[in-house]
SEMIDO-857211 format. One line per field, with one value per residue (C-alpha): residue number from 0; x, y, z. Coordinates in steps of 0.02 Angstrom, whole numbers, plus 32768, in hexadecimal, padded with zeros to 4 digits. Example, Ala and Ser with C-alpha at 12.3 -4.5 7.8 and 13.67 -1.06 7.14 Angstrom:
BEGIN
kedo <- (0	1)
X <- (8267	82AC)
Y <- (7F1F	7FCB)
Z <- (8186	8165)
END
This chain:
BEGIN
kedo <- (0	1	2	3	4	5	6	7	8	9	10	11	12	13	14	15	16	17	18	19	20	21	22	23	24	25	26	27	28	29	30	31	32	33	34	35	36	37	38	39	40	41	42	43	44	45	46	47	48	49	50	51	52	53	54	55	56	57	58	59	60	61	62	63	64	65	66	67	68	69	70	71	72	73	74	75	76	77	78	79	80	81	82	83	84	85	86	87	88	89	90	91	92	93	94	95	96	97	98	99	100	101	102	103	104	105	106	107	108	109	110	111	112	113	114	115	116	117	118	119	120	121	122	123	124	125	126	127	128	129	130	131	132	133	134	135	136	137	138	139	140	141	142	143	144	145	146	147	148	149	150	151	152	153	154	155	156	157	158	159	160	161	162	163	164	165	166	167	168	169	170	171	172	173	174	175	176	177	178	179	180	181	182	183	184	185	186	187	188	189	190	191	192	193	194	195	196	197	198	199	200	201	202	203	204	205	206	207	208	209	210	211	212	213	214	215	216	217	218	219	220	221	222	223	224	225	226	227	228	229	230	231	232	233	234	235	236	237	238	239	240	241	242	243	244	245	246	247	248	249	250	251	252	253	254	255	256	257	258	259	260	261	262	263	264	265	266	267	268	269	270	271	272	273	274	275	276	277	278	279	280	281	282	283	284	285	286	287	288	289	290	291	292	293	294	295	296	297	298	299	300	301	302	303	304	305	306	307	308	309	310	311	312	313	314	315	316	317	318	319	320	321	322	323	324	325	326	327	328	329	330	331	332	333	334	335	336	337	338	339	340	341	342	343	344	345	346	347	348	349	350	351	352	353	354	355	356	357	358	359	360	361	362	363	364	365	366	367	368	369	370	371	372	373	374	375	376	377	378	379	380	381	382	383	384	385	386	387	388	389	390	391	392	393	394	395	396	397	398	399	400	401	402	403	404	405	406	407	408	409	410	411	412	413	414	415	416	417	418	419	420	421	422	423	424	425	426	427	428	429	430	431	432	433	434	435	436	437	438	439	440	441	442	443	444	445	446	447	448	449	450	451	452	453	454	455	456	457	458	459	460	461	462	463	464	465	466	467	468	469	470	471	472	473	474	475	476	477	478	479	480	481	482	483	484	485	486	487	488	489	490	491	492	493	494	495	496	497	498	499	500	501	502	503	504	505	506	507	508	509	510	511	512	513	514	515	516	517	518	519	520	521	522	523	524	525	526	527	528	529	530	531	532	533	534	535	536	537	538	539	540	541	542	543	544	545	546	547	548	549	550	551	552	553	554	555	556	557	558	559	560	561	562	563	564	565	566	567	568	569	570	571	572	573	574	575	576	577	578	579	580	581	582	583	584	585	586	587	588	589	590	591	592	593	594	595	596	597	598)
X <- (2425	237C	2327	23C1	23C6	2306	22EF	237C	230A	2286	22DD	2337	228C	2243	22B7	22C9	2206	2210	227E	2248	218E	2186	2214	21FB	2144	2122	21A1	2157	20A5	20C6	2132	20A1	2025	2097	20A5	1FF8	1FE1	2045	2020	1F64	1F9D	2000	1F75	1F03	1F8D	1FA3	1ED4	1EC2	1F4B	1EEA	1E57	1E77	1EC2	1E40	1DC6	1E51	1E07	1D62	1D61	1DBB	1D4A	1CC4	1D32	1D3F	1C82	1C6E	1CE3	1C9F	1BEF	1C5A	1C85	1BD5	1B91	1BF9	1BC9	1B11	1B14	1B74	1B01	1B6D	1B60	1C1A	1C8E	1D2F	1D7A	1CD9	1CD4	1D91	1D95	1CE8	1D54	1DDA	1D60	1D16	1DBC	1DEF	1D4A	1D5F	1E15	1DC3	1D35	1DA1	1E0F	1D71	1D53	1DE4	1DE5	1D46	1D82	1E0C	1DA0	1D60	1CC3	1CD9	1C0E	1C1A	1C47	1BCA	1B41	1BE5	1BFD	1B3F	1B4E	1BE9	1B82	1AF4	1B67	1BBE	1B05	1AD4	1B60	1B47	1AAC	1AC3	1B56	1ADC	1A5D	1AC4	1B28	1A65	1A42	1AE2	1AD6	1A39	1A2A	1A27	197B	1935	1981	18F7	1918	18C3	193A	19E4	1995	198B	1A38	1A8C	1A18	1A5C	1B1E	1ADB	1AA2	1B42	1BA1	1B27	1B2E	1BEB	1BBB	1BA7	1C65	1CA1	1C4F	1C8B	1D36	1D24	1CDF	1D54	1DF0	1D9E	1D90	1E3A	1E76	1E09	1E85	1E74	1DB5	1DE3	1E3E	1DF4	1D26	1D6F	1DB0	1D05	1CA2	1D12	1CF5	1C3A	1C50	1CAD	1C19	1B8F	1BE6	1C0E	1B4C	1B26	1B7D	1B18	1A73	1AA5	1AC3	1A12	19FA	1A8B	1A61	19BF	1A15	196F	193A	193C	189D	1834	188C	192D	1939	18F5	198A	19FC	19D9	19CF	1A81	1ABC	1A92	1AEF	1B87	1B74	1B58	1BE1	1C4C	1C24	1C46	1CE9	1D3A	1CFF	1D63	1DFC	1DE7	1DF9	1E9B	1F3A	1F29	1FC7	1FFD	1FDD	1F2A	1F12	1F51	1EE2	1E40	1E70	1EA0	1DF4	1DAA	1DFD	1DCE	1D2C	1CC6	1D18	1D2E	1CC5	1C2D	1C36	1C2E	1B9A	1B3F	1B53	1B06	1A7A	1A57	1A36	19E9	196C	1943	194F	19B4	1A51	1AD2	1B5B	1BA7	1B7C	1B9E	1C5F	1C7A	1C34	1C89	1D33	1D1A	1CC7	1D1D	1DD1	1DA1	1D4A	1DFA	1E21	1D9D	1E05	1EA4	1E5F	1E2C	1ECA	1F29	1EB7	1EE3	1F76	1F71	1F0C	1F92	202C	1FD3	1FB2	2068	20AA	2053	208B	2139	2121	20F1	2168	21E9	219A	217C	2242	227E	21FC	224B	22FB	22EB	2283	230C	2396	233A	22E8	23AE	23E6	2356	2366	2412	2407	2392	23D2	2487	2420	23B9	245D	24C3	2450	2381	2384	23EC	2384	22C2	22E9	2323	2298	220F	2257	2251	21A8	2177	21BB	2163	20CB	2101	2135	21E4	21E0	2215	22D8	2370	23D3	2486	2504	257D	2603	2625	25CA	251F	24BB	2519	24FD	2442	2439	2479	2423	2379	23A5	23DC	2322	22DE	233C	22F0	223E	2238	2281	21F1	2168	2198	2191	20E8	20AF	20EE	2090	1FE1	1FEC	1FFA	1F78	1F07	1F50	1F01	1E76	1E3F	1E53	1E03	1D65	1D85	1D5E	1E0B	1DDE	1D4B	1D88	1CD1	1CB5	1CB4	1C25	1C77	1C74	1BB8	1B76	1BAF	1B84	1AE1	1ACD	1AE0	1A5A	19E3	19CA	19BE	1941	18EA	18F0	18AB	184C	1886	187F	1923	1929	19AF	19F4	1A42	1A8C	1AF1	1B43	1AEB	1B56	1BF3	1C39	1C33	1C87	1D17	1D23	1D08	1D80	1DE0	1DF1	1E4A	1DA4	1D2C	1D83	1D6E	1CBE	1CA0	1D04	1C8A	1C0B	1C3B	1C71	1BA7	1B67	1BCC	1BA3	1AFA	1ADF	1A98	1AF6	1ADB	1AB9	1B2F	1B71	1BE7	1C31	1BE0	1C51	1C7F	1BF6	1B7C	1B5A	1B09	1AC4	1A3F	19F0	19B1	191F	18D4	1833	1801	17D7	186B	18E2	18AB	18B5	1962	197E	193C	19B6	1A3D	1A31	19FE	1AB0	1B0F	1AA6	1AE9	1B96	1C16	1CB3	1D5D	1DB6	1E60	1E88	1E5D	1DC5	1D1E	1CC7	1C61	1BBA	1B4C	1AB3	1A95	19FE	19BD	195D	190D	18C0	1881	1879	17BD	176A	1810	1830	18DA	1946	19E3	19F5	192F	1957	19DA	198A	18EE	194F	19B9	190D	18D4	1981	1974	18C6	190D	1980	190B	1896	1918	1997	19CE	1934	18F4	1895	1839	1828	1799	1730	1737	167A	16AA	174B	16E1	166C	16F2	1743	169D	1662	1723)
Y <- (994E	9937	98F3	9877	9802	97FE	97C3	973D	96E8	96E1	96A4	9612	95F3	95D1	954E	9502	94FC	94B4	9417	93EA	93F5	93D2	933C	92FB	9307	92B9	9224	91F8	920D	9192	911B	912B	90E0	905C	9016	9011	8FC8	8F41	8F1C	8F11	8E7D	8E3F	8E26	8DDD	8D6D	8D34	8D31	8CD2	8C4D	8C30	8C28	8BA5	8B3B	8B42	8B21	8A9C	8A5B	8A5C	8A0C	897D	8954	895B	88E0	886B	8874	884C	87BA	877F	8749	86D2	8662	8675	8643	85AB	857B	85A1	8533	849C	8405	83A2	8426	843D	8448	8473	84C2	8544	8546	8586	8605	8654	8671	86BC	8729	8767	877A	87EF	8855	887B	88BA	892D	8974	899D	8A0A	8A51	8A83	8AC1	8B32	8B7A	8B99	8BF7	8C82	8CB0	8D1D	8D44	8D61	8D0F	8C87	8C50	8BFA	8B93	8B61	8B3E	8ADE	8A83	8A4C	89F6	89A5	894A	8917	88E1	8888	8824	880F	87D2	872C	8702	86F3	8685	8633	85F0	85BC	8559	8519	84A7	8412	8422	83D3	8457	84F7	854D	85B3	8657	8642	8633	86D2	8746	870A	8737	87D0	87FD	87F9	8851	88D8	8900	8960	89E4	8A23	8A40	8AAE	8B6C	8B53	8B1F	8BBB	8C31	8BFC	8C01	8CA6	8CF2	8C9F	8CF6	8D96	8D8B	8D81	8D83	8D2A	8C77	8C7B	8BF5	8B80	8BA7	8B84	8AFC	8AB6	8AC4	8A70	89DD	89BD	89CA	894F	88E7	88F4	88C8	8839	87D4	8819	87B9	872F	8722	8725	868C	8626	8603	85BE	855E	851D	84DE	8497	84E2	8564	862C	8657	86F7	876A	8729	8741	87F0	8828	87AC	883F	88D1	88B3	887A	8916	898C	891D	8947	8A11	8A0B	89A6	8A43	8AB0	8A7D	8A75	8B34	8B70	8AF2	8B4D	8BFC	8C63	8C07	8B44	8B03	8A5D	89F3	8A3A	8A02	8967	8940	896D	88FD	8883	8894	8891	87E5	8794	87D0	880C	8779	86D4	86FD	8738	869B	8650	86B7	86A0	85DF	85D0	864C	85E6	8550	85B6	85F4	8534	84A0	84DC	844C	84C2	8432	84B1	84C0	8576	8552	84FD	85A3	8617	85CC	85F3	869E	86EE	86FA	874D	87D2	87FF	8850	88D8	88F4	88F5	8995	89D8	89CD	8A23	8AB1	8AD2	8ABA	8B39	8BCA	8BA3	8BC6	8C63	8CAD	8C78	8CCF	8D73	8D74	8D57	8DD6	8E54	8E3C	8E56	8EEC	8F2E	8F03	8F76	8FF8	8FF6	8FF8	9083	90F4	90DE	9110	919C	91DA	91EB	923C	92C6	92DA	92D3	935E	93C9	93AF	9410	9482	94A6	94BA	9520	959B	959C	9568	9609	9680	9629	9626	96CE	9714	96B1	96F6	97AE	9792	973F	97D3	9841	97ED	97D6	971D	96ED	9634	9614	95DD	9644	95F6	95D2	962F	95C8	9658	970C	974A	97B7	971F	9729	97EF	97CD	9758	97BC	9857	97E2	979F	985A	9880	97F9	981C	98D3	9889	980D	98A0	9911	988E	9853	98F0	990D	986F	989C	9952	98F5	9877	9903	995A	98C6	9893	9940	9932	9898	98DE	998D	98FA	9867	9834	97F6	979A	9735	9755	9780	9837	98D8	994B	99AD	992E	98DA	9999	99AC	98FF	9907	99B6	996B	98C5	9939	99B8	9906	98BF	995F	9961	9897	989C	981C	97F4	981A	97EC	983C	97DD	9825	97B8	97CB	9760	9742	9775	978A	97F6	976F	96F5	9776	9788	96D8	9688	970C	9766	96D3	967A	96FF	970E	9656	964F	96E8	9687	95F5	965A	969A	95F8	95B5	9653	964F	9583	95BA	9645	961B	964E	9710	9735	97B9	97B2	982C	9838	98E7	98EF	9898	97EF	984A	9803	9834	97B3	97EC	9776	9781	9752	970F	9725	9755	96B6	966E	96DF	96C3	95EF	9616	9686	95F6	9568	95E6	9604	9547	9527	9598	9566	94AC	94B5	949C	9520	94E5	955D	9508	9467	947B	94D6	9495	94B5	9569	9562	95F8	9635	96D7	975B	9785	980E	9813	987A	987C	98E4	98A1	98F1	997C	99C2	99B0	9A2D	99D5	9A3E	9A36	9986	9968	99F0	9978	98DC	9929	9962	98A4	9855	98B5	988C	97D1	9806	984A	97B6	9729	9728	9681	96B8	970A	9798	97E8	98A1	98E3	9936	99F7	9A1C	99A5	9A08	9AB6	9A7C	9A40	9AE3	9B44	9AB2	9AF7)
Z <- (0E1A	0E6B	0DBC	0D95	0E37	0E24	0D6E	0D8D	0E32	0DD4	0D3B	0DB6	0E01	0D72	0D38	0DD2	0DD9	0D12	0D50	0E05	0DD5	0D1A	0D10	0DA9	0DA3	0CFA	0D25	0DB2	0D89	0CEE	0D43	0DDA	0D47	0CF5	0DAF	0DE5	0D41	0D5E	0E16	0DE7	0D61	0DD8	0E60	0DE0	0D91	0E5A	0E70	0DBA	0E02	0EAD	0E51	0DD9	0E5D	0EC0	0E1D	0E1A	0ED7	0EAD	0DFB	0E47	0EDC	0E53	0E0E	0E98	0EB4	0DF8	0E09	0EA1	0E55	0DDA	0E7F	0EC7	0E26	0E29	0ED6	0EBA	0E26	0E6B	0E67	0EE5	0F5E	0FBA	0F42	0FA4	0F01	0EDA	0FA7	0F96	0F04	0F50	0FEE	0F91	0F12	0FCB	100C	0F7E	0F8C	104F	1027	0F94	0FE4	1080	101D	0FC7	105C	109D	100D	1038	10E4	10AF	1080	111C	1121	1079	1056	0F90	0FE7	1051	0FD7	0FA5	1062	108F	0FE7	1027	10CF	106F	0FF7	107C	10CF	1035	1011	10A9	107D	0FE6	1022	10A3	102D	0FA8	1035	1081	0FC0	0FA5	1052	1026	0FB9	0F07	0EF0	0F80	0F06	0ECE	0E33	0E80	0F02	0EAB	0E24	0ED0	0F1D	0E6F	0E61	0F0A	0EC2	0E21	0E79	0EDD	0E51	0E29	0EF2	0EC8	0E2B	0E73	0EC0	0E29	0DB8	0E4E	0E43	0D80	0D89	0E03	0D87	0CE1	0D40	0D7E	0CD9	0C56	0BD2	0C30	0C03	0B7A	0BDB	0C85	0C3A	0BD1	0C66	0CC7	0C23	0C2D	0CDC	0CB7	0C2F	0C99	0D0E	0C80	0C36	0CDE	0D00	0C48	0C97	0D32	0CDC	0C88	0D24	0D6E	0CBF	0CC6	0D78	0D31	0C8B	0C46	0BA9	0BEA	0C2E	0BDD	0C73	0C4E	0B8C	0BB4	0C34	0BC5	0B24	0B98	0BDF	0B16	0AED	0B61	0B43	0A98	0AC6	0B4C	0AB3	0A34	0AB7	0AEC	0A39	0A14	0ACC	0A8D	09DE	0A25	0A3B	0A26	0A64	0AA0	0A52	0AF5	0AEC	0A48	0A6D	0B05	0AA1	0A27	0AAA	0AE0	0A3A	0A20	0AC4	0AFA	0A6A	0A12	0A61	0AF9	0A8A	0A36	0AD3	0B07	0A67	0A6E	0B15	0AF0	0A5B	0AC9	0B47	0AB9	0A82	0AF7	0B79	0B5A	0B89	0BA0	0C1A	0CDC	0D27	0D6B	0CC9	0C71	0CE6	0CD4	0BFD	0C15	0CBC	0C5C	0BCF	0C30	0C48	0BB2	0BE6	0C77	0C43	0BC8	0C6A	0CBA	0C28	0C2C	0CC2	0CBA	0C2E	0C97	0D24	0CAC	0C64	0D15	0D3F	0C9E	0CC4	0D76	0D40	0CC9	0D29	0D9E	0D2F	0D00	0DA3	0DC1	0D25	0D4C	0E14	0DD9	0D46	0DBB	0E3D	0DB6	0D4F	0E07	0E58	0DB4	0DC9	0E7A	0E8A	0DFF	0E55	0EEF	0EAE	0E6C	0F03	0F85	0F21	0EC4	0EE3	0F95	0FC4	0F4B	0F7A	1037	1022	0FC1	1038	10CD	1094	106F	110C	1166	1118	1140	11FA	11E4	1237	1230	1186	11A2	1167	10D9	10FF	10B5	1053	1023	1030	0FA7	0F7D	0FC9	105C	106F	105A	10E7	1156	112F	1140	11D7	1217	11EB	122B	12EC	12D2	12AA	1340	13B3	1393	137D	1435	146D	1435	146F	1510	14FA	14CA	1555	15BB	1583	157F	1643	1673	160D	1659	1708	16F4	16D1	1730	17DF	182B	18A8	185F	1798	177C	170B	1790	1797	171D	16A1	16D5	16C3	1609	15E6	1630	15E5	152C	1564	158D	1506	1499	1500	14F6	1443	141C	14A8	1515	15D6	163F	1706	1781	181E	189B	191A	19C8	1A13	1AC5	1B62	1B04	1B8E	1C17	1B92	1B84	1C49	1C7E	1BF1	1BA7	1B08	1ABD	1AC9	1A9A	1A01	19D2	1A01	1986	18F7	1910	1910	186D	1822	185D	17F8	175B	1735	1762	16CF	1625	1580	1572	1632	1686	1741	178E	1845	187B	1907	19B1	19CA	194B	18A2	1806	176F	16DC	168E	15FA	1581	1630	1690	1738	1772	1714	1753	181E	17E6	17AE	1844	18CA	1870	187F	1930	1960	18EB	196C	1A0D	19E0	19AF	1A48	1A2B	1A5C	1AA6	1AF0	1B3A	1BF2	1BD7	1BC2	1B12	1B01	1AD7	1A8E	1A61	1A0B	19EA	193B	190B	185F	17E4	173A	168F	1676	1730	1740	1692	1614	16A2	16E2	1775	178F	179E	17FC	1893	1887	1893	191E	1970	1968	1996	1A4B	1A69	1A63	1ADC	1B4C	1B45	1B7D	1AEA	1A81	1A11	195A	1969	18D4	18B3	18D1	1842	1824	187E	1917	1935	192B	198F	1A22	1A0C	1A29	1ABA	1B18)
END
């Protein structure tokens, strides 16, 4: 009967322990993963959104800057010299920029002290000073007469506008960068994106090396045919460059169609254009064009490079929005299965755990407790009148007969400990007896003894205690000797002994100490009494004392406590006999023979 109810616990135990830990365990460890799985791709599906629209931001002021040297190139190359209609569309090109670069750099605000982005804002500030720079200098150039428009001139006030863009570049590969990261399956549309804006960039920059030429309505110079091949010739990179990223992965059809869009319009009609004027700019410089006239034919089909831009964007935005939306449907089904398969299993173990291991596993844990002297683990609740129920109350039966006889031993050893404490405790001043100093002291000294180390004993009365007692009671003597003893014990080192000998005598050993230690420690003990004012009652004025101290020392009086403590006594009434409120040292072993022989 005693083998049967234990093989059947542990039996229950065990299977409990198989389905709350295992099953519940397992389940929510994997269902744990699959959500932080999906969470993390749904931050970076949110990050890789933000971060192409605010590639978005930035590729577009680019975009206005770009577009804004078309107009200043017009204006710069208008012989009659106030044109309203170049006059208007530069206003409108600079009107476009200001609303760009503002939300540039709004963007970059955004991100507060975000440390990655600080090159981008210092980069920000001396894009908009040099883009001030850079009107001034084309609206001075346009504001003189065409015969006073010196070629040098108009070549730095479009170099000026040329050199805008590139300032813009680090935001733009940040924002890139922080997209590809994000997600590393928009790295296609996202850098195919970022090479169209740069060859957006390079052919209006192809365009605006033509125009001092064109102003002039003379052949390129030697400097100009040079730029004129370098820029060709990233066009052409950019150009083989964008058709692999438009290759790669799974184009959609409106990408396809906007690279052949582009295809058409600008490496088509607009290099014809290009190559016509260059052809004329190679041999007598009869271009038949002037730069408005140019810009109007060439600015449009610049287009077609943006529109590609536009749909890759467009593209990385609708794959960052399909993952999110992904993901969140995931993260739904994962939330909602959890919740159903998690209140199956608990509501299973929960039956399980009321009506048969609760009982049985509270029962077991509280016999054990009490066998270990643990009573705080609870009682289970008996549900019926059965076996369970018996062993309840026979538990809690023991458990009543436990705390009965623990209490009464606690009672017994605070007893014990309550008498212990005052068989070696001072009552009045709570500082050890003589009883306990002398075993104490007893035990310090055979130590010092044996490592050879310095002890000092102090003994110290209280000076005219008597009078104290007759002229303001008992009441008050009693309070002065707790101050006294409150001054002595903050005075004491870490290891030093004091007792209350008896009536306004004290004791205190100090140890690992040296003569002339011991009578500094003895002055700033007495001075510490001498100054402190001792209330004793309203009505009264505030006690003040002084004491005597006597000491002696292991190094001049030997390892003997009571050797000791008879010099120190010797040396505590010669202070008393020469004025009190004073330390007095004991005197060696050869002066005190000598006195004795001298009386």
């Amino acid at each position: 009967m005693t083998d049967s109810p234990r093989h059947l616990t542990l039996s229950l135990r065990g299977w409990f322990r198989l389905i709350a830990v295992g099953l519940v365990l397992v389940v929510m460890l994997g269902v744990a993963r699959f959500v932080m799985l999906e969470l993390a791709q749904f931050e970076r599906a949110a990050q890789g959104m933000q971060a192409v629209g605010k590639l978005r931001v930035a590729l577009v002021a680019a975009e206005m800057v770009s577009r804004e040297r078309g107009p200043t190139n017009g204006v710069l190359g208008d012989a009659s010299a106030g044109d309203p209609t170049l006059r208007a569309a530069l206003s409108q090109a600079r009107a476009r920029t200001d609303r760009a670069v503002a939300d540039f750099q709004r963007v970059l605000s955004q991100e507060g002290d975000n440390p990655r982005y600080q090159q981008a804002r210092r980069d920000a500030s001396t894009f908009h000073l040099a883009l001030r720079q850079a009107r001034a200098s084309a609206d001075q150039q346009a504001s003189q007469p065409w015969a006073q428009r010196s070629p040098p001139g108009i070549r730095d006030s479009v170099r000026g506008m040329v050199e805008l863009v590139p300032r813009l570049a680090p935001a733009i590969t940040l924002f890139a960068d922080e997209a590809q990261h994000s997600d590393p399956r928009l790295a296609a549309s996202v850098w195919g994106a970022r090479m169209s804006a740069e060859l957006r960039e390079y052919a209006g920059l192809l365009g605006s090396l033509f125009t001092p030429a064109l102003t002039r309505q003379e052949p390129f110079s030697v400097e100009e045919r040079d730029a004129i091949e370098r820029v060709k010739g990233r066009i052409e990179e950019l150009h083989h460059l964008i058709g692999l990223r438009v290759g790669q992965g799974n184009p959609s059809d409106a990408i396809l169609a906007s690279h052949a869009a582009m295809e058409q319009d600008y490496f088509g009609a607009a290099a014809r254009l290009l190559e016509a004027v260059q052809a004329a700019g190679r041999s007598d410089g009869r271009y038949g064009l002037t730069p408005a006239a140019f810009a109007q034919q060439y600015v449009p089909r610049m287009d077609a490079i943006l529109a590609l831009r536009d749909v890759l964007l467009e593209d990385a935005e609708r794959r960052s929005a399909q993952t999110r939306d992904q993901s969140r449907e995931s993260l739904a089904w994962l939330v909602a299965l959890t919740a159903l398969l998690l209140g199956l299993v608990l509501g299973m173990l929960h039956l399980t755990r009321q009506r048969i291991i609760l009982p049985l596993s509270q029962a077991a844990h509280a016999l054990h407790a009490l066998g270990s002297g643990d009573f705080s683990p609870p009682l289970p609740v008996a549900r019926a009148d059965d076996e369970i129920s018996a062993v309840i109350g026979g538990i809690a039966a023991l458990r009543q007969q436990s705390l009965a006889r623990i209490e009464l031993e606690r009672e017994r050893d605070k007893l014990i400990e309550t008498l212990r404490a005052q068989s070696t405790t001072d009552f009045l001043t709570q500082l050890p007896n003589r009883r306990a100093f002398f075993e104490a002291a007893q035990a310090e000294m055979a130590r010092a003894q044996r490592h050879g180390f310095g002890l000092v004993v102090l003994l110290m009365d209280v000076d005219h205690f008597k009078r104290v007692n007759d002229s303001r009671g008992h009441t008050a003597g009693d309070l002065a000797l707790v101050s006294v003893a409150q001054v002595l014990r903050q005075s004491l080192r870490q290891g030093d002994l004091s007792a209350r000998l008896g009536g306004e005598e004290f004791v205190a050993l100090l140890s690992h100490c040296s003569p002339d230690a011991g009578v500094a420690f003895a002055e700033r003990l007495r001075e510490a009494i001498q100054a402190q004012a001792v209330d004793v009652g309203a009505g009264q004025e505030p006690l003040h004392l002084t004491v005597s101290i006597g000491l002696a020392d292991s190094l001049h009086h030997g390892h003997e406590l009571d050797a000791l403590l008879a010099c120190a006594d010797d040396a505590m009434y010669r202070a008393k006999r020469m004025g009190r409120n004073r330390t007095e040292r004991a005197r060696p072993p050869a002066d005190v023979s000598e006195s004795a022989r001298l009386l």
